[in-house]
Backbone bond lengths (Angstrom), bond angles and torsions (degrees), N, CA, C in turn:
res aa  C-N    CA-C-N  psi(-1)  N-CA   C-N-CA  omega(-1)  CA-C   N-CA-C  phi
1 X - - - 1.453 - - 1.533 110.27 -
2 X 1.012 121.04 -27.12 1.832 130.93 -160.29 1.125 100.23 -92.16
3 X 1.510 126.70 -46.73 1.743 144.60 158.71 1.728 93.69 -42.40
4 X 0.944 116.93 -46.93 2.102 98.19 -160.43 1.516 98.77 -90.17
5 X 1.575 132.12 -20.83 0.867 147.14 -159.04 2.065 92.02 -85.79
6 X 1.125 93.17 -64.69 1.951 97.22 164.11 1.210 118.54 -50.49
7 X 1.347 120.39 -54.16 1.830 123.44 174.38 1.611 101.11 -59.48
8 X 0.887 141.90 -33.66 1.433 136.37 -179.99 1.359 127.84 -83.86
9 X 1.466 103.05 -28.27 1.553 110.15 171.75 1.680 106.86 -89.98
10 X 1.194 95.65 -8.81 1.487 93.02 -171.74 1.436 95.50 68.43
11 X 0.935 113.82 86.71 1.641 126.37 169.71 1.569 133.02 -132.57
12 X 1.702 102.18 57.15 1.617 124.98 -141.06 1.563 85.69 -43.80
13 X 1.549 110.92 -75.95 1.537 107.47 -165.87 1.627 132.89 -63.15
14 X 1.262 110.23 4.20 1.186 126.38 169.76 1.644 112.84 -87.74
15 X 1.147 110.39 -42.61 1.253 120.19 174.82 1.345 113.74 -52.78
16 X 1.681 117.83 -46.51 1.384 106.16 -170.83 1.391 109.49 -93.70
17 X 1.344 110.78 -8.53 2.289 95.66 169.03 1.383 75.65 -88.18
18 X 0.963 147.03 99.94 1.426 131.37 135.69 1.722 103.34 -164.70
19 X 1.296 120.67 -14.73 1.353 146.47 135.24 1.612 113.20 -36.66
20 X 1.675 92.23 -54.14 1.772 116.03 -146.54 1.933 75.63 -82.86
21 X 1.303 119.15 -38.72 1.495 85.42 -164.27 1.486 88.46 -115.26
22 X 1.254 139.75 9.42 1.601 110.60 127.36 1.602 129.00 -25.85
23 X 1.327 87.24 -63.38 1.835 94.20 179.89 1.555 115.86 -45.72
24 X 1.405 99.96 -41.03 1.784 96.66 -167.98 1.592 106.15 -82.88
25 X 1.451 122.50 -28.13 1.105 99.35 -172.16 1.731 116.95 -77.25
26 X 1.297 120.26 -11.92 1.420 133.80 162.85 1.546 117.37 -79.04
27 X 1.238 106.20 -17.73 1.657 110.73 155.16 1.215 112.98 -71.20
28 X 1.088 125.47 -46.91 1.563 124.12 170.77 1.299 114.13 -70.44
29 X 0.991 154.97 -28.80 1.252 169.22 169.70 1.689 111.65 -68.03
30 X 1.083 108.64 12.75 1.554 113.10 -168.15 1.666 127.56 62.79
31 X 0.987 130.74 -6.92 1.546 140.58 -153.62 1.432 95.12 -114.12
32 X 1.277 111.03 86.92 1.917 125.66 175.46 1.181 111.50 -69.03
33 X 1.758 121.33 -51.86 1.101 113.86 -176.33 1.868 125.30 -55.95
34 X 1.547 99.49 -58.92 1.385 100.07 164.59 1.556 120.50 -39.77
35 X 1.485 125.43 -53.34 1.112 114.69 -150.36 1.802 104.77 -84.21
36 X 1.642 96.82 -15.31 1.729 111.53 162.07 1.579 102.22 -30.26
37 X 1.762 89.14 -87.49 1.548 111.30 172.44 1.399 142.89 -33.71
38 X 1.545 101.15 -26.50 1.716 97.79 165.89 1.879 101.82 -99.61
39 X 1.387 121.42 -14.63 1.189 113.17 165.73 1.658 126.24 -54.76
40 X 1.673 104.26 -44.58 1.218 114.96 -160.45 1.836 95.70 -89.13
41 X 1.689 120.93 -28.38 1.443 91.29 137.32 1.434 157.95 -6.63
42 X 1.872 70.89 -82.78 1.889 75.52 -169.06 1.595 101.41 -74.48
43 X 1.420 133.14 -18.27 1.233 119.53 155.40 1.816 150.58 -31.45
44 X 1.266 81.46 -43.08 1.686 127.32 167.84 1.706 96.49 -60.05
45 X 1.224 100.99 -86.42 1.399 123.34 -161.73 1.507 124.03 -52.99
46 X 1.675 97.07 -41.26 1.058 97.66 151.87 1.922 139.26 -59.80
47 X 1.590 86.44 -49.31 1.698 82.07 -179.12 1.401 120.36 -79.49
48 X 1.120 122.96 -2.99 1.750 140.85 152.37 1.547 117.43 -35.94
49 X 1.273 104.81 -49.57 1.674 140.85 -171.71 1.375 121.35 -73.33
50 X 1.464 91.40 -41.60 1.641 117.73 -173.57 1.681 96.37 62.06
51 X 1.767 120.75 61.06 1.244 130.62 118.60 1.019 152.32 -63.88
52 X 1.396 128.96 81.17 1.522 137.01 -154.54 1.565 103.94 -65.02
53 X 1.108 106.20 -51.67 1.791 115.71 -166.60 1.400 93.12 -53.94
54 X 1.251 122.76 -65.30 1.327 138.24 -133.15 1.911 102.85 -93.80
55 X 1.257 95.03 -23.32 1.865 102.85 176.20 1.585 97.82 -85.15
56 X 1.504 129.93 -6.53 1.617 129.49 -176.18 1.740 96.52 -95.31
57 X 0.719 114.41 -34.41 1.794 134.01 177.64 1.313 111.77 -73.83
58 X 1.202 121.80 -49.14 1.481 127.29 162.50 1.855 107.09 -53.00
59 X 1.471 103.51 -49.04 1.653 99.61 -160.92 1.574 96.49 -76.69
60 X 1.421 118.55 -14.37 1.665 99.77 -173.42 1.362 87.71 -74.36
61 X 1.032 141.91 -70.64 1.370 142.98 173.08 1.200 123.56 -17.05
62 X 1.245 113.60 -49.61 1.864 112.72 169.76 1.369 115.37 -73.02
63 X 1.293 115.39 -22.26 1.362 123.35 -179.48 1.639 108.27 -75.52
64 X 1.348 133.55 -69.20 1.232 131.08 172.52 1.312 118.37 -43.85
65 X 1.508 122.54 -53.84 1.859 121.82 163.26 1.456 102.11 -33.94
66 X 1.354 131.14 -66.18 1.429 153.63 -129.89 1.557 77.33 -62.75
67 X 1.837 112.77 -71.77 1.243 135.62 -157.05 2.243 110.39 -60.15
68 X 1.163 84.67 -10.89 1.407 100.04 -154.90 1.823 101.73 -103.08
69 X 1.659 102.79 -18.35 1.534 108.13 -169.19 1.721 91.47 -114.69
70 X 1.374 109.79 3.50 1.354 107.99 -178.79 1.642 124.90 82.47
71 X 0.809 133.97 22.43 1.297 159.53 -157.12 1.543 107.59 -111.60
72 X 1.267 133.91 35.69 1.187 146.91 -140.15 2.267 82.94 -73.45
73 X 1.629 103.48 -54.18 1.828 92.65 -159.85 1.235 97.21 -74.02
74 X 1.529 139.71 -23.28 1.452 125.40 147.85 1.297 116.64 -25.66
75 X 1.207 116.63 -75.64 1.549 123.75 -164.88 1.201 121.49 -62.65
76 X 1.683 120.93 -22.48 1.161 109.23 167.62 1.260 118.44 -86.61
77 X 1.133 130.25 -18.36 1.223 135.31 162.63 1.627 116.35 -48.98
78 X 1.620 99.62 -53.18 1.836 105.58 154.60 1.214 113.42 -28.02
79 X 1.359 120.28 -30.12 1.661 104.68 -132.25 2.126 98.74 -113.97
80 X 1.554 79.98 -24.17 1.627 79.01 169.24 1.229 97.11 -85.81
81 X 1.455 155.92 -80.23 1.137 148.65 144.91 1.824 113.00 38.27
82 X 1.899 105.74 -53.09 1.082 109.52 -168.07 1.667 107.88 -82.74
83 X 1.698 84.06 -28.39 1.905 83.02 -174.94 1.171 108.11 -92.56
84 X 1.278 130.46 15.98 2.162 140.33 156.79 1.965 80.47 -71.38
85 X 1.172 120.15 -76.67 1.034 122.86 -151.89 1.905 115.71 -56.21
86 X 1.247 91.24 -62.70 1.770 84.65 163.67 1.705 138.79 -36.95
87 X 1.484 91.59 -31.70 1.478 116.49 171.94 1.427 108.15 -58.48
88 X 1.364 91.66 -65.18 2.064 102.29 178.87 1.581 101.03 -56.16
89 X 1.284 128.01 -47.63 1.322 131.32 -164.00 1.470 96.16 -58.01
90 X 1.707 120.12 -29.53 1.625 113.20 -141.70 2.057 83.20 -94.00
91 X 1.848 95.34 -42.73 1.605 99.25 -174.41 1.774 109.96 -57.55
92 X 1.284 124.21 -36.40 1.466 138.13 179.46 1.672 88.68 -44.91
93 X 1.085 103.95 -82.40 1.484 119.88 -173.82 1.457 116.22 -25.41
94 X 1.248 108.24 -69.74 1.394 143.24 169.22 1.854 94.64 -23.94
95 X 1.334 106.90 -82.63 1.339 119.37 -159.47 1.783 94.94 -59.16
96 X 1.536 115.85 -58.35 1.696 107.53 169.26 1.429 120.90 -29.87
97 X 1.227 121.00 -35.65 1.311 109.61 -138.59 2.271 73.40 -104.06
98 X 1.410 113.16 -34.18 1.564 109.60 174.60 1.810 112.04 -52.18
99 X 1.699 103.74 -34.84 1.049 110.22 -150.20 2.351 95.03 -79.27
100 X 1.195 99.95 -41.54 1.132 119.13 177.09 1.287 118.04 -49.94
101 X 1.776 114.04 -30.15 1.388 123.41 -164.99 1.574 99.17 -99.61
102 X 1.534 114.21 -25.21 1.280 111.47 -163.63 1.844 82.52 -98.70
103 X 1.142 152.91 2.34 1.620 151.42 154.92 1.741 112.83 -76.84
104 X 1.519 90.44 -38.59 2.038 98.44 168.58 1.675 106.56 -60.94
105 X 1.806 96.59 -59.93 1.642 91.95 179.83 1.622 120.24 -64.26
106 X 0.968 132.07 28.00 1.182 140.87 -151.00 1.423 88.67 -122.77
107 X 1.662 100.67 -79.29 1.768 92.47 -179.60 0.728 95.70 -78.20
108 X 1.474 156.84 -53.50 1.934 113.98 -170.94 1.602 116.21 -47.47
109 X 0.646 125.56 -1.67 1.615 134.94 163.72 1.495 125.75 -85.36
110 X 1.147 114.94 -45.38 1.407 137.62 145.60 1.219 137.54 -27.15
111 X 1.909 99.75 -71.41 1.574 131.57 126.16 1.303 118.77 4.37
112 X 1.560 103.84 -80.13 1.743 125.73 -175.82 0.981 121.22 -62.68
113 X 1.705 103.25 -24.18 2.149 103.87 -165.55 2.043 95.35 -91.30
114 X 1.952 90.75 -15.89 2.250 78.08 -165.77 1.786 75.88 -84.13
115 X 1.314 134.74 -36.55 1.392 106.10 -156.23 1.839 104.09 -74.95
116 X 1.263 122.87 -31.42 1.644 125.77 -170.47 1.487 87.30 -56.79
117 X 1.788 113.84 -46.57 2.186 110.68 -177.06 1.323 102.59 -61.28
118 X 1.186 122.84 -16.12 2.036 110.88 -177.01 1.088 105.27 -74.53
119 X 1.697 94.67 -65.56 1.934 107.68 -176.29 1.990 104.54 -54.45
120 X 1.066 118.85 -52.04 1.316 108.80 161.01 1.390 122.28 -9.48
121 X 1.503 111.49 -97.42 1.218 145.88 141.73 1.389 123.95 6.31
122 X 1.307 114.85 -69.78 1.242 144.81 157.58 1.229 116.53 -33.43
123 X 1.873 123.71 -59.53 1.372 140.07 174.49 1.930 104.50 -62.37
124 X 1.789 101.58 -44.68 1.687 77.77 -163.60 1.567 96.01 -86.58
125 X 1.267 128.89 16.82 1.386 116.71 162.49 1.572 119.46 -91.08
126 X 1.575 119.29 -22.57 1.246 117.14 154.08 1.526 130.37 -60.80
127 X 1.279 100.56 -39.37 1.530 117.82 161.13 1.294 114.46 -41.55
128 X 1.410 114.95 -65.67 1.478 116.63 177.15 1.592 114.20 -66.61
129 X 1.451 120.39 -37.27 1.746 100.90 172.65 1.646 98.43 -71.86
130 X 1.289 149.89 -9.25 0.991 134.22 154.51 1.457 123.26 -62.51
131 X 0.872 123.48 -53.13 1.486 131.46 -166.01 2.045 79.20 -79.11
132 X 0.782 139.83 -6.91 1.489 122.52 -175.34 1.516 93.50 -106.11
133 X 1.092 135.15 -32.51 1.399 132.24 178.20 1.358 116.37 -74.79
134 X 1.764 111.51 -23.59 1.603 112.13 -175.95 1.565 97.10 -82.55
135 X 1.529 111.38 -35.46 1.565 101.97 -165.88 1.978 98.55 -73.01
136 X 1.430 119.26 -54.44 1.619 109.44 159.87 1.201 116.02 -14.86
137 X 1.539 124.03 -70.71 1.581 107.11 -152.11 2.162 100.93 -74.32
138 X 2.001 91.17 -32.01 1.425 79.86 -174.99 1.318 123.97 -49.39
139 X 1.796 125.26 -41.56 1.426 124.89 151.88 0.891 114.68 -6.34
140 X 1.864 91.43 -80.54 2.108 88.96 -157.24 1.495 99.85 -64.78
141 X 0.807 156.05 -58.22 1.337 149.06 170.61 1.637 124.07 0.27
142 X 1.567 98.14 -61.08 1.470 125.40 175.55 1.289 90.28 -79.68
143 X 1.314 133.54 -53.25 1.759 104.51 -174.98 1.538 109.71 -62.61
144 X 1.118 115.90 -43.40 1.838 115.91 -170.57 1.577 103.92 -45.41
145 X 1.705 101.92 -56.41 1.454 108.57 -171.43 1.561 112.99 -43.80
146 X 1.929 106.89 -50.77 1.400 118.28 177.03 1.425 118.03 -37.67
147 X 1.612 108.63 -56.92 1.376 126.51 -161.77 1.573 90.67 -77.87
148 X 1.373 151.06 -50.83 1.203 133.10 174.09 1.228 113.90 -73.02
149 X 1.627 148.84 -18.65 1.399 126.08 131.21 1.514 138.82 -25.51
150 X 1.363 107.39 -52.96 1.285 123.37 161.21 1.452 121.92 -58.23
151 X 1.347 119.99 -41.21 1.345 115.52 168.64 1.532 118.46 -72.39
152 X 1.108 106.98 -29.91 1.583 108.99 171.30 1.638 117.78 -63.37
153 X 1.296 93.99 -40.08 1.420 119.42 -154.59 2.398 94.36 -71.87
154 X 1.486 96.97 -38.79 1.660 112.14 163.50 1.529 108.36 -53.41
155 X 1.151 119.00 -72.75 1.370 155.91 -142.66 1.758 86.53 -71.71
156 X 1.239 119.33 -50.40 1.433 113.00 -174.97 1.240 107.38 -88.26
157 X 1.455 147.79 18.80 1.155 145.62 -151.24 1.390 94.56 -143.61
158 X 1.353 118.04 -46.29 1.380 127.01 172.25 1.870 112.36 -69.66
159 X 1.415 103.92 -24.67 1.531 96.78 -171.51 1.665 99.33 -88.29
160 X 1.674 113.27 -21.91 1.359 115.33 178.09 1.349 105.06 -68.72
161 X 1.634 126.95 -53.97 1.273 120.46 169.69 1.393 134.47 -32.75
162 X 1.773 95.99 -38.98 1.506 109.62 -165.21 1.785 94.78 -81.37
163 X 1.453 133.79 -53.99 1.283 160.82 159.53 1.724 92.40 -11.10
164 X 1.241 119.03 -78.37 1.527 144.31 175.92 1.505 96.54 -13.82
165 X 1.719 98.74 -81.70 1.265 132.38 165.73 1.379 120.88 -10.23
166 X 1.522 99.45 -76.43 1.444 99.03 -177.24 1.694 108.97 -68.60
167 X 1.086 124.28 -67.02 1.668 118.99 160.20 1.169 125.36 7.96
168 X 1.470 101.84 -55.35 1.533 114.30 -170.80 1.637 100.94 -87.13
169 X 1.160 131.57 -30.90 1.569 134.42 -164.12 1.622 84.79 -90.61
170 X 1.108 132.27 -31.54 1.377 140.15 -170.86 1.567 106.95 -52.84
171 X 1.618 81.35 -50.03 1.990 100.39 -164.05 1.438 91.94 -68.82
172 X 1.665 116.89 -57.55 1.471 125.35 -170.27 1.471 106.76 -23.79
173 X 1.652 101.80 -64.25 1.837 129.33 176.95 1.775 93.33 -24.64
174 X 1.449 95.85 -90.27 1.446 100.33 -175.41 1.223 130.97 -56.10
175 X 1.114 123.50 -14.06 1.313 116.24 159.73 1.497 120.10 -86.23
176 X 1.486 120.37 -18.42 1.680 102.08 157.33 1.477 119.76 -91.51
177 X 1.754 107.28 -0.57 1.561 101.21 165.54 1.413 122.85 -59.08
178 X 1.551 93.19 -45.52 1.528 103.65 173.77 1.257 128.44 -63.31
179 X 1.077 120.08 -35.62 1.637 124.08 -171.52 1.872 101.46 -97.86
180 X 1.661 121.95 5.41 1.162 109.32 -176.65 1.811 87.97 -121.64
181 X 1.578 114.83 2.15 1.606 112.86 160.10 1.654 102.93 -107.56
182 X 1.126 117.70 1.75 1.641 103.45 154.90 1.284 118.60 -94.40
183 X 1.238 118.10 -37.17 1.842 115.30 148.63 1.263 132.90 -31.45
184 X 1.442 105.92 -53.66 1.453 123.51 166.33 1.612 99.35 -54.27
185 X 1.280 115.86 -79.16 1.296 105.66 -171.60 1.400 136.22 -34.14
186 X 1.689 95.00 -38.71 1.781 128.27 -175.58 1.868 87.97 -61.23
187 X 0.921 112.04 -60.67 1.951 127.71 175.01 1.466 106.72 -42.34
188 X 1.068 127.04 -58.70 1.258 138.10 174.76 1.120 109.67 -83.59
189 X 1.352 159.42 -40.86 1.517 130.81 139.55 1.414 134.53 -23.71
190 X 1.715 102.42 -44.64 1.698 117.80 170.46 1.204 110.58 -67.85
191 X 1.566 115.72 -44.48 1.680 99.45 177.19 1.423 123.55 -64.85
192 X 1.422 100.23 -11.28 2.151 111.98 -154.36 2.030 71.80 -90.16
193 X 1.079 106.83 -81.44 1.131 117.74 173.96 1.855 116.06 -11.35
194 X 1.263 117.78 -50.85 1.522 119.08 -174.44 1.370 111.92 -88.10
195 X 1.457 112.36 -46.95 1.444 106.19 147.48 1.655 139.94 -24.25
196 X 1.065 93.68 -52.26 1.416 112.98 171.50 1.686 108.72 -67.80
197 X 1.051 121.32 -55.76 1.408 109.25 -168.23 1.424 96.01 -90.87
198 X 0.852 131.79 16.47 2.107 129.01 152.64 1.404 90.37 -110.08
């Protein structure tokens, strides 16, 4: 049933372990020839396919029948046969397991190029809170300077005002010094003056 169920799904590699343990369970069952015959099947079928796994599974199977029906220069012939195949099984492997390492080194490579874009990344964003912190302080800088221009810019305008000021209260001064020492004088003429005429 599992055999028509594989032929129908098209279920190449299912088909032949299922061949492969056809054979064995009629090996156990006493019946060599049959289980020969579904061995040397899935042998067939397998290497038709180019099933490695499943053509090594087949040959243990042909090999024990082989050994079991007496067929000893058969079986060794199996048996180099088996160790061509193990070889491929070991080179299959071999190259998977290269192919797997060179897909690891791949993303660790991958890996390296997103983290060098973080750290990248990372740098021209420090860059920019730098360059945003130099232009900040330069501001306040330029504002301080502004705002102490401006205060200077008060401060000298107010001291000119005040400067003006005194100048002018200065002159005021001297001009009632003067006109309150020509009084005096005018006073002291009148007294020199009254003196005189007593």
């Amino acid at each position: 049933k599992a055999l028509e169920v594989a032929e129908t799904e098209v279920m190449i590699d299912s088909k032949a372990t299922i061949l492969s343990l056809m054979a064995k369970v009629h090996r156990h069952t006493g019946d060599y020839p049959k289980a020969q015959g579904y061995a040397q099947l899935s042998f067939e079928f397998s290497l038709n396919n180019d099933l490695i796994y499943e053509t090594k599974e087949a040959l243990d199977e042909l090999i024990i029948n082989t050994e079991i029906l007496g067929q000893y220069k058969k079986a060794f012939e199996l048996q180099k046969r088996q160790i061509r195949v193990d070889k491929e099984i070991y080179d299959l492997e071999k190259v998977q397991k290269v192919e797997l390492l060179e897909g690891q080194l791949a993303l660790v490579e991958k890996d390296k190029e997103v983290a060098l874009t973080q750290a990248k990344l990372g740098e021209e964003k420090l860059e920019n809170e730098v360059q945003k912190s130099r232009v900040a302080w330069l501001v306040g800088i330029v504002f301080s300077v502004a705002v102490l221009l401006i205060f200077s810019l008060i401060l000298y305008r107010r001291t000119k005002v005040l400067n003006t000021e005194i100048k002018r209260q200065k002159s005021e001064v001297e001009h009632r010094e003067m006109r309150l020492e020509q009084a005096l004088k005018s006073v002291n003429d009148s007294i020199s003056y009254s003196k005189l005429i007593q």
